[in-house]
C-alpha positions in Angstrom: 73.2 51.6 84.7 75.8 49.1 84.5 79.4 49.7 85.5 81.9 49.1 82.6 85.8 49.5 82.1 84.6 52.3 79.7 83.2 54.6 82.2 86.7 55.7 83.7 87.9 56.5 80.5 84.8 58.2 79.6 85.2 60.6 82.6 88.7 61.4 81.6 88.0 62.3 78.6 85.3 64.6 79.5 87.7 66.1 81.7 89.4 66.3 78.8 87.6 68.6 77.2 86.3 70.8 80.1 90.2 71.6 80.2 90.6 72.4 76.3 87.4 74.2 76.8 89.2 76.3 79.9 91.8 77.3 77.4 89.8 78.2 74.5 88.2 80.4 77.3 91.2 81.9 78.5 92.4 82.4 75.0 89.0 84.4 74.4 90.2 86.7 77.2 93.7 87.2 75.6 95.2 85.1 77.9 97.6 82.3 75.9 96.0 78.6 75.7 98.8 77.2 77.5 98.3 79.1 80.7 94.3 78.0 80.0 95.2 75.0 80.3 97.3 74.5 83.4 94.5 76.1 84.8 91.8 73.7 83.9 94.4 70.9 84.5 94.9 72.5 88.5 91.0 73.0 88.5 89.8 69.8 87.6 92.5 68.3 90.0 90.7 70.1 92.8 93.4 70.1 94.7 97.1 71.8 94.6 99.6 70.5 92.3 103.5 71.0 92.1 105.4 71.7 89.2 106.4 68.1 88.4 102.7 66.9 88.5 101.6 69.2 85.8 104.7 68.6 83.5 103.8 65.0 83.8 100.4 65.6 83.0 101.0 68.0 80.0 104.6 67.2 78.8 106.2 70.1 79.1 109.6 70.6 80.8 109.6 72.1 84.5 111.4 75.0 83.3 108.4 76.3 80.8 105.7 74.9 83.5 107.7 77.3 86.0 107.1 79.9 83.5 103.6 79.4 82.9 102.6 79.0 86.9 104.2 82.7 87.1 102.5 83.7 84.3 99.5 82.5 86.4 100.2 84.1 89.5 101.1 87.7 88.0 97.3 87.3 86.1 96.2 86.5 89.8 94.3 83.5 88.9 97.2 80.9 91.0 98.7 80.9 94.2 101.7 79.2 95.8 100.3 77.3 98.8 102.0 75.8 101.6 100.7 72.1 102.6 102.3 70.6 105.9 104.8 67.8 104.8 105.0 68.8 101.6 108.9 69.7 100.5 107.5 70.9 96.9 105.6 73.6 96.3 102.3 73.7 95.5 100.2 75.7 93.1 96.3 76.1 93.0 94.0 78.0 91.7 90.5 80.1 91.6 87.6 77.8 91.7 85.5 81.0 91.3 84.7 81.3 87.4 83.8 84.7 88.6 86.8 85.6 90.5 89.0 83.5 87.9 87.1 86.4 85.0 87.2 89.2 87.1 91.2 89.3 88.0 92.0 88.5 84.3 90.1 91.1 83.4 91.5 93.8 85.9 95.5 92.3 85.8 95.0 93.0 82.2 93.7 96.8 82.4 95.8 97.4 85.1 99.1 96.4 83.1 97.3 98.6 80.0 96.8 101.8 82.6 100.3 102.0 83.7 101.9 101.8 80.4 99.8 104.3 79.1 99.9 106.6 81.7 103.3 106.5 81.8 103.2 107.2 77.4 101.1 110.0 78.3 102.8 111.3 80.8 106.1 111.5 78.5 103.8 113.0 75.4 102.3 115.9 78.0 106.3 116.6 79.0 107.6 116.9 75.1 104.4 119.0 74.5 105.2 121.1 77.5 108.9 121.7 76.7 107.9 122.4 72.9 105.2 125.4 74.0 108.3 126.5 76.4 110.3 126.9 73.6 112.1 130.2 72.7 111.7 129.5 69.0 107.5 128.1 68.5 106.3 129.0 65.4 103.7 130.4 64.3 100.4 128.5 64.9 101.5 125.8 67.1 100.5 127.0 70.3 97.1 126.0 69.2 98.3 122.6 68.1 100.1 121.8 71.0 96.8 122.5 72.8 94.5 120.6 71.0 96.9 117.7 71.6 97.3 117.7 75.8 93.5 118.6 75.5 93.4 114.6 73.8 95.9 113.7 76.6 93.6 115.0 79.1 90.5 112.9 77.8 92.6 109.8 77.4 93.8 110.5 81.1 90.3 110.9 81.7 89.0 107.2 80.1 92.0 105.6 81.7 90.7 107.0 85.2 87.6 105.4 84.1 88.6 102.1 83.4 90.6 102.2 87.0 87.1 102.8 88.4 85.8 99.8 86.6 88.1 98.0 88.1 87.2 99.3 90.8 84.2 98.1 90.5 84.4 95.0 89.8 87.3 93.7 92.3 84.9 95.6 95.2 82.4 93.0 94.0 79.7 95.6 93.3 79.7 94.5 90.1 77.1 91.4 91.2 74.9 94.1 93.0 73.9 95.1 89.3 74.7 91.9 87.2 73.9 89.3 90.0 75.8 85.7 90.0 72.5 83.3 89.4 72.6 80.6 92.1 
């Protein structure tokens, strides 16, 4: 097939959209379409990128491109690197769509287990100090322990999902649902 000026442009904009389609992804897995899309943008560089280089690339200021890389970082899908040389710092990330799907789904479960165990934890303590109480009425008693019984079985799927994670950050995950090659 014949090379023609067309062809570079072509692959750019193929690029293109294997970046929007990155951040539709990552939007899929409530993750926001901006942080998508530095992703795809870092991946299909294939190599690290500093904070000036993506708000070039994306128009952004380097203040909100800051933002977003931490975003990144705290959703362990990006890394700072250090490159010999180099005064600016670098950013990459995942080229694992595995990896990429499996610490955006644990970061996110993880933040959702620590806040509620910590709500549940403050419940079980008001519930505690009401059943304590000099002055209970009549028929509460029971109430009160039908409702730490619920706090025990949401303690319970919570220490479920932290097995999950478990799980899948141990990779055992791909012993039952194995990566096709």
């Amino acid at each position: 097939m014949p090379v023609t000026d067309k062809q570079p442009e072509d692959i750019e904009n193929v690029q293109r959209q294997f970046v929007e389609k990155i951040a539709d992804n990552m939007h899929s897995f409530g993750v926001s379409t901006t942080v998508g899309r530095i992703l795809g943008i870092i991946y299909m560089n294939r190599d690290p990128m500093t904070l000036d280089q993506l708000s070039e690339q994306t128009g952004m200021s380097k203040t909100r491109m800051s933002q977003v890389v931490r975003d990144m970082i705290d959703l362990n899908i990006a890394e700072r690197v250090f490159r010999a040389g180099v005064r600016k710092d670098l950013y990459q990330v995942e080229q694992d769509y595995y990896q990429t799907f499996i610490s955006l789904f644990t970061s996110n479960w993880r933040k959702a287990i620590y806040k509620s165990r910590h709500f549940e934890q403050k419940l079980k303590g008001k519930l505690e100090n009401i059943r304590e109480s000099e002055t209970l009425e009549e028929g509460m008693e029971e109430e009160i322990n039908s409702l730490l019984a619920e706090i025990h079985e949401w303690m319970d799927y919570y220490d479920w999902i932290q097995r999950l994670i478990e799980f899948f950050e141990s990779g055992e995950v791909f012993e039952h649902v194995p990566k096709r090659r």
